[in-house]
N, C-alpha and C positions, 0 to 999 in steps of 0.2 A: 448667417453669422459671419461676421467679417477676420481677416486676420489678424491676430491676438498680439502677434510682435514681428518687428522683420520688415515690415512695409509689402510684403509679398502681395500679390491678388491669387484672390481665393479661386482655385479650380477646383474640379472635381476631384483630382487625389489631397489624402491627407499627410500630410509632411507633418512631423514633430521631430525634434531636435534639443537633445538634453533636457529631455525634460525634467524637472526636479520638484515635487511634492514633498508636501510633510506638517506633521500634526502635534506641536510642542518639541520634545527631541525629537520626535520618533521621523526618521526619513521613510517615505512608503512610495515615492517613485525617484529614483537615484543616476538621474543624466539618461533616460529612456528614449532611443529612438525609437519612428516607425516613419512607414509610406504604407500607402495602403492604393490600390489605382483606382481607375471608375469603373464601377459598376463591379468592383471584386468582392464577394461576400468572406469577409472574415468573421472565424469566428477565438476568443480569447478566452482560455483556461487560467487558473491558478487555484491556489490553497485558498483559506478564508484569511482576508486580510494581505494578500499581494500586492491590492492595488489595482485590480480590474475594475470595480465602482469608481476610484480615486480617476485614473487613466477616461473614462469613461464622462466621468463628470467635466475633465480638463478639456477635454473636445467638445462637450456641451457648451462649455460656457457658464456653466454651473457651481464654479467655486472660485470666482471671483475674489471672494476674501480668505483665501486658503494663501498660506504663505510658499511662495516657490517661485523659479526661472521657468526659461526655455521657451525656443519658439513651437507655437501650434496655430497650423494654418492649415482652415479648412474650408468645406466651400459654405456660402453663402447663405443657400437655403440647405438646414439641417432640420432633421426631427429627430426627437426622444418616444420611447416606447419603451415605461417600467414592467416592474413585474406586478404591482396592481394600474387596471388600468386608468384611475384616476381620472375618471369623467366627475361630472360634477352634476351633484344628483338632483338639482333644482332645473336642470335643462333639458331636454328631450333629446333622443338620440341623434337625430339630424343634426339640429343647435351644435351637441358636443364636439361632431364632426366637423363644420364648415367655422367654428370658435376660431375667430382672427384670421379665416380669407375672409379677401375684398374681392367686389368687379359683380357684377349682373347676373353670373353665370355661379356663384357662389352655391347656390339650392343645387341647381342642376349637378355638378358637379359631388357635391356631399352626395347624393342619390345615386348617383354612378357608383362613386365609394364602394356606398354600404351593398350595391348590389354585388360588388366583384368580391365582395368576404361573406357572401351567401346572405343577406341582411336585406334584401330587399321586402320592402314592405310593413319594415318596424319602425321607419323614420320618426312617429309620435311614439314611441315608445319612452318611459320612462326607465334609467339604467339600471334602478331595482327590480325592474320584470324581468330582464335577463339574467340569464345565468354568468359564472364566469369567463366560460370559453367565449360566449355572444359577447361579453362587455370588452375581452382583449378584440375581438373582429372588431369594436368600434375603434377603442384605440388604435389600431393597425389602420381603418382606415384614416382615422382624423391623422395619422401621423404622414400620410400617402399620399392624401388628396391633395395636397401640396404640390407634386412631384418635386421631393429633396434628392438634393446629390449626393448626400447623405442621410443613412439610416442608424443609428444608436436604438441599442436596444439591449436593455441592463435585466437578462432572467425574464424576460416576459412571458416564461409558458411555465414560470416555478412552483406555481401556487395550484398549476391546473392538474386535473388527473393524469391516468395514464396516456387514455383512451383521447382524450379531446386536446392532449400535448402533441400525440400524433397527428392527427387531423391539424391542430395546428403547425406544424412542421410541412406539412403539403401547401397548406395555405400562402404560408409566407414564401418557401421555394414558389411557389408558381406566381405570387406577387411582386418580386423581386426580379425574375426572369423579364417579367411583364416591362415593371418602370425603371429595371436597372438603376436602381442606386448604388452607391457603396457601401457597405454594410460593414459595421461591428459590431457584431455579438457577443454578450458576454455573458458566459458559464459555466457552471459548474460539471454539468454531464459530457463526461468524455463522447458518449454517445449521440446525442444529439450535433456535436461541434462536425462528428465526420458526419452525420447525416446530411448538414445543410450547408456545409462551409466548403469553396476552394479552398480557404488557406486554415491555418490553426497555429494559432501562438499560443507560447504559455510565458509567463511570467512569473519570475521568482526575484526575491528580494529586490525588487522596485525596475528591475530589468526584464527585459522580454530574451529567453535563454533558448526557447523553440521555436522555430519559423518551418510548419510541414504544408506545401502544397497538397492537395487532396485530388488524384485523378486516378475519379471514380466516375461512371455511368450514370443516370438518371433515369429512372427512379433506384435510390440505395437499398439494399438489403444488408441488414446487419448479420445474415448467414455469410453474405462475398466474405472470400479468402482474404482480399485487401482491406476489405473493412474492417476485418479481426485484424491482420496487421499491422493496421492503422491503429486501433486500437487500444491493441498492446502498445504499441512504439510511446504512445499520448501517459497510457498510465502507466507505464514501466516511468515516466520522464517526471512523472506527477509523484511518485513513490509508491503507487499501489504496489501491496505484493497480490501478482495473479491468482496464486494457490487461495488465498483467502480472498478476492473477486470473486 
């Protein structure tokens, strides 16, 4: 994806500046900066209706006909990764993965993918034989096999259990170590954002109000002291009251 206004070239950090959104009157992003660096996993909180999908789609490139300013310049090769994973059920899971690379090396390459998200071996599979956690592992890698400098990724573990949300959580940390992209994350769970994120914004009325570094250890444990006061910090800033958490 190239840059959107400015004349800039696209590197690997994301630059936005005033960004401004909005949907009839309603303003839903309101002069919003960000930077984001290479290879920093962020991850983005707010209420329902902040503006994290809005924000998220604006870096996509995905609301083109959405009335708004501001510059957003990001790099080049980006991927999106939703919360279903929107393969497409006439293709086979190999197909779905290597959909739109070019070059010789294209098979190969999808193969590798699906082997580093535990998948090797289902490449003729159709996406109705998998389950949900197997169909986001495809998405993750169709989104990967790319190697983007950027990673978008709006809720993609929402829909899944407990148990295979975790497991997905390792997955992505350790895919992300691997190809270092830049990541934005965007969710809901306060818990999840310090599980996988150096950074954690939140966003309120069409502004980003939190910006917390996260320096914590790997592998996290949600028993660490700092994780719980990370924690708290996030939803104390979100309005939760603790006492009813």
């Amino acid at each position: 994806m190239a840059t959107h206004a400015g004349g800039l070239t696209a590197t690997r950090t994301v630059l936005v500046r005033g960004l401004r959104r909005g949907f009839g009157a309603r303003t839903v992003l309101d002069g919003l900066d960000l930077e984001i660096g290479a290879g920093e996993f962020t991850a983005l909180l707010g209420r329902s209706g902040s503006g994290k999908s809005t924000l998220l789609r604006a870096l996509a490139g995905l609301d083109r006909d959405v009335a708004g300013s501001g510059l957003v310049d990001v790099p080049e090769r980006s991927s999106v990764v939703f919360q279903d994973a929107r393969l497409l059920p006439w293709q086979r899971v190999l197909d779905n993965v290597v959909l739109g690379l070019t070059g010789p090396d294209a098979q190969e390459r999808g193969r590798a993918a699906l082997a580093e998200v535990g998948l090797a071996g289902r490449e003729r599979a159709w996406p109705n034989e998998l389950s949900g956690g197997e169909q986001q592992r495809v998405a993750l890698a169709r989104a990967l096999v790319s190697e983007p400098d950027l990673l978008l990724a709006d809720e993609p573990f929402g829909a899944l259990d407990a148990l295979t949300r975790l497991r997905m959580h390792e997955l992505l940390r350790e895919l992300c170590t691997r190809h270092r992209p830049a990541v934005l994350l965007v969710t809901h769970d306060v818990d999840e954002a310090v599980t996988l994120a150096d950074r954690v914004l939140l966003i309120d009325d069409g502004r980003l109000t939190v910006d917390i570094a996260i320096d914590l250890p790997a592998p996290r444990s949600h028993r660490q002291p700092r994780f719980l006061a990370y924690r708290e910090q996030l939803l104390r800033a979100l309005g939760v009251d603790q006492k009813e958490d």
